[in-house]
C-alpha positions in Angstrom: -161.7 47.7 -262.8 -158.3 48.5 -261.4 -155.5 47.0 -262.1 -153.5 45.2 -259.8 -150.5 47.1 -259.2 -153.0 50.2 -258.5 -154.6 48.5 -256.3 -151.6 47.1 -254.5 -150.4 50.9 -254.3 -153.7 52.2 -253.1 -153.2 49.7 -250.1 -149.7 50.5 -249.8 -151.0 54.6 -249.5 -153.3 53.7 -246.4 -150.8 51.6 -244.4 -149.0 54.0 -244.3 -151.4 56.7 -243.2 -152.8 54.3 -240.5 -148.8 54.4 -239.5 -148.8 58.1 -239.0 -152.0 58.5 -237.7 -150.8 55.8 -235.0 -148.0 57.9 -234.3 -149.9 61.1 -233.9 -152.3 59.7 -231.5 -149.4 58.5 -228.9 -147.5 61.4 -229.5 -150.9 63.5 -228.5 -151.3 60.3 -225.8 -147.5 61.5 -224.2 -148.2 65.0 -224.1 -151.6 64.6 -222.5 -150.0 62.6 -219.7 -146.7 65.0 -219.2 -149.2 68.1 -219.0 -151.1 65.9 -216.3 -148.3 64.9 -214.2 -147.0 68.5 -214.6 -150.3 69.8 -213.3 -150.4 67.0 -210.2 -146.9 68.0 -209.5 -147.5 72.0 -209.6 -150.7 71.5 -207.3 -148.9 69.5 -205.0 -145.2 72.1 -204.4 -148.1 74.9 -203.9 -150.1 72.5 -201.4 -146.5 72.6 -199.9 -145.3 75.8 -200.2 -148.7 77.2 -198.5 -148.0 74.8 -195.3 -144.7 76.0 -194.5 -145.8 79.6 -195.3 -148.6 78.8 -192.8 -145.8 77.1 -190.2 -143.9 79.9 -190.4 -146.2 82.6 -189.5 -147.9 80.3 -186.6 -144.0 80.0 -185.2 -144.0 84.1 -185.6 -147.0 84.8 -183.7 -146.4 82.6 -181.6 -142.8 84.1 -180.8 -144.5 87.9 -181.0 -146.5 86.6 -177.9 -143.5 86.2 -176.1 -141.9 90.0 -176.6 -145.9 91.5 -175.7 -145.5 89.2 -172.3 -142.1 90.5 -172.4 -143.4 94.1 -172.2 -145.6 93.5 -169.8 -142.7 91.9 -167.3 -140.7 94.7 -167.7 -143.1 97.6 -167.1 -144.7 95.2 -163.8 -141.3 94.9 -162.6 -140.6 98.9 -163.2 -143.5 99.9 -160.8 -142.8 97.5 -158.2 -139.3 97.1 -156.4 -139.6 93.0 -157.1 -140.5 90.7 -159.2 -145.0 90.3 -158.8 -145.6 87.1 -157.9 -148.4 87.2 -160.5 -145.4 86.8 -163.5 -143.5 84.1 -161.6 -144.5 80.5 -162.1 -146.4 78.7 -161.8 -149.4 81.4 -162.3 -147.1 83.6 -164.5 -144.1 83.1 -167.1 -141.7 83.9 -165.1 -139.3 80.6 -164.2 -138.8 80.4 -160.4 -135.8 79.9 -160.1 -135.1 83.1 -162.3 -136.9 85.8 -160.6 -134.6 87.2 -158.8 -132.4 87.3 -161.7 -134.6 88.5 -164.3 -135.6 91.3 -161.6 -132.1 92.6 -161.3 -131.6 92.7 -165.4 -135.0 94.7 -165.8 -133.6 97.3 -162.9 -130.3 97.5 -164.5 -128.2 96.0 -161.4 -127.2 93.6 -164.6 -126.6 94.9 -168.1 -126.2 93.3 -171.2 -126.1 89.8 -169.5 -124.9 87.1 -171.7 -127.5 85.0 -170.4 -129.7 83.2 -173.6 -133.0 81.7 -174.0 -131.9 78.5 -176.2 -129.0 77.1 -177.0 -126.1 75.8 -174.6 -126.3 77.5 -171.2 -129.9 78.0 -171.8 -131.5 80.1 -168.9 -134.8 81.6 -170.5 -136.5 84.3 -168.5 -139.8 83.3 -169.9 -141.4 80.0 -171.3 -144.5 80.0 -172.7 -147.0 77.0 -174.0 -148.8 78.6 -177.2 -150.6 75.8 -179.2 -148.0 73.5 -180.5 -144.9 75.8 -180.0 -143.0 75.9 -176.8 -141.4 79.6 -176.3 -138.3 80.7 -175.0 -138.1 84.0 -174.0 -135.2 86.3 -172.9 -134.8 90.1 -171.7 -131.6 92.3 -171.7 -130.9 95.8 -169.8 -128.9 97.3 -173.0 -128.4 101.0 -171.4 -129.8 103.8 -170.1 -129.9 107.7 -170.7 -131.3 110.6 -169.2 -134.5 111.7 -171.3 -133.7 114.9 -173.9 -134.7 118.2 -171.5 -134.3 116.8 -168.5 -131.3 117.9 -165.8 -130.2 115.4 -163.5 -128.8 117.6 -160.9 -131.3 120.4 -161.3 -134.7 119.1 -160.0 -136.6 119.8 -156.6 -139.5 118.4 -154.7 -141.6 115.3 -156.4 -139.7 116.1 -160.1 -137.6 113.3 -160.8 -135.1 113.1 -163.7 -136.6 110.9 -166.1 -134.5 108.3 -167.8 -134.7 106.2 -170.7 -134.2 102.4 -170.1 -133.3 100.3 -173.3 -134.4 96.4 -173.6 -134.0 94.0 -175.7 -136.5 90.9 -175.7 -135.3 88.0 -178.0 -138.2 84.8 -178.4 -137.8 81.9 -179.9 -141.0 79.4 -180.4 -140.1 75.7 -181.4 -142.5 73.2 -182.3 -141.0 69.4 -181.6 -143.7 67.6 -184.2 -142.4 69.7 -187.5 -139.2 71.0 -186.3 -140.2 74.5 -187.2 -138.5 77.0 -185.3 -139.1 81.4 -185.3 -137.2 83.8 -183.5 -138.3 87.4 -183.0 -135.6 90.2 -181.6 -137.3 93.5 -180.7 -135.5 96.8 -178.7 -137.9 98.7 -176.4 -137.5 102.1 -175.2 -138.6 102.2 -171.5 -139.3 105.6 -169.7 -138.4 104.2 -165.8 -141.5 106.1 -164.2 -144.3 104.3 -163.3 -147.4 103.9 -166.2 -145.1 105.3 -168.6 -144.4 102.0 -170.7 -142.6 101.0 -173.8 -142.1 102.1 -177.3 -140.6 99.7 -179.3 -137.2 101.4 -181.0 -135.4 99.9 -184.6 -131.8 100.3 -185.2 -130.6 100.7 -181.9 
């Protein structure tokens, strides 16, 4: 048989034990739940991230649609002396009331108009409707040259000088629900002879 103070102490021992086992459990408890709400919170900022990196490359398609209709105004307008009525609203993207206009900017009559497709002043040369996003679009004469080899004074009969006609086509797509905006700015390299068609250019 023990004696008392022995067994006193030996109960003593496991109170305290039962103490720090307590301790150990809600310290094992807190970690658990800081490593689950770190997991909830990692899941959901990727959830996120992906939806605007899926925003943002809807807005840029969308806006890419705009300079491969705007490349296809230009070289129409190229081959015919006016603007086709099959680009001008409402069959084609081509704003009414900016025909005319966008016609003499594709010929050159008007270079490097300050004319913009958002902003104050707007007066886009192109809207679009692609899914959500509503698209502005707007083309610039920049310049022309006379194509490397070729003699402006110096040709006879059907050969024409050729020349190079530079354009650029800025497009910006908005979507009203999200607020998400893209814009796209692309310089094309026209040869002005019927068929010929663009190339797009980068640094000029």
């Amino acid at each position: 048989m023990l004696p008392i103070y022995l067994f006193i102490e030996s109960l003593r021992i496991v109170a305290d034990e039962r103490g720090v086992s307590f301790m150990a459990v809600m310290i094992m408890t807190l970690m658990t739940g800081v490593l689950g709400v770190a997991a909830l919170t990692m899941t959901g900022l990727e959830n996120s991230m992906a939806g605007a990196v899926r925003m943002v490359e809807e807005g840029t398609h969308a806006a890419e649609s705009c300079v491969g209709t705007a490349v296809r105004v230009i070289n129409m307008a190229l081959d015919d002396t006016s603007m086709p009525a099959a680009l001008v609203s409402p069959l084609g993207p081509v704003p009414a009331a900016n025909a005319a206009f966008l016609s003499q900017e594709i010929n050159g009559t008007l270079r490097n108009n300050p004319d913009v497709a958002v902003g104050a002043g707007n007066s886009p040369n192109l809207t679009m409707n692609v899914n959500n996003y509503v698209i502005n679009g707007d083309i610039d004469f920049l310049y022309s040259k006379l194509r490397t080899g070729d003699n402006a004074a110096g040709q006879s009969g059907d050969e024409q000088p050729s020349f190079d006609q530079f354009y650029r086509v800025d497009c910006t797509a908005a979507n009203a629900a999200t607020g998400a905006t893209s814009r796209v700015i692309v310089t094309f390299d026209c040869l002005q002879k019927t068929g010929e068609g663009c190339t797009k250019r980068s640094g000029v």
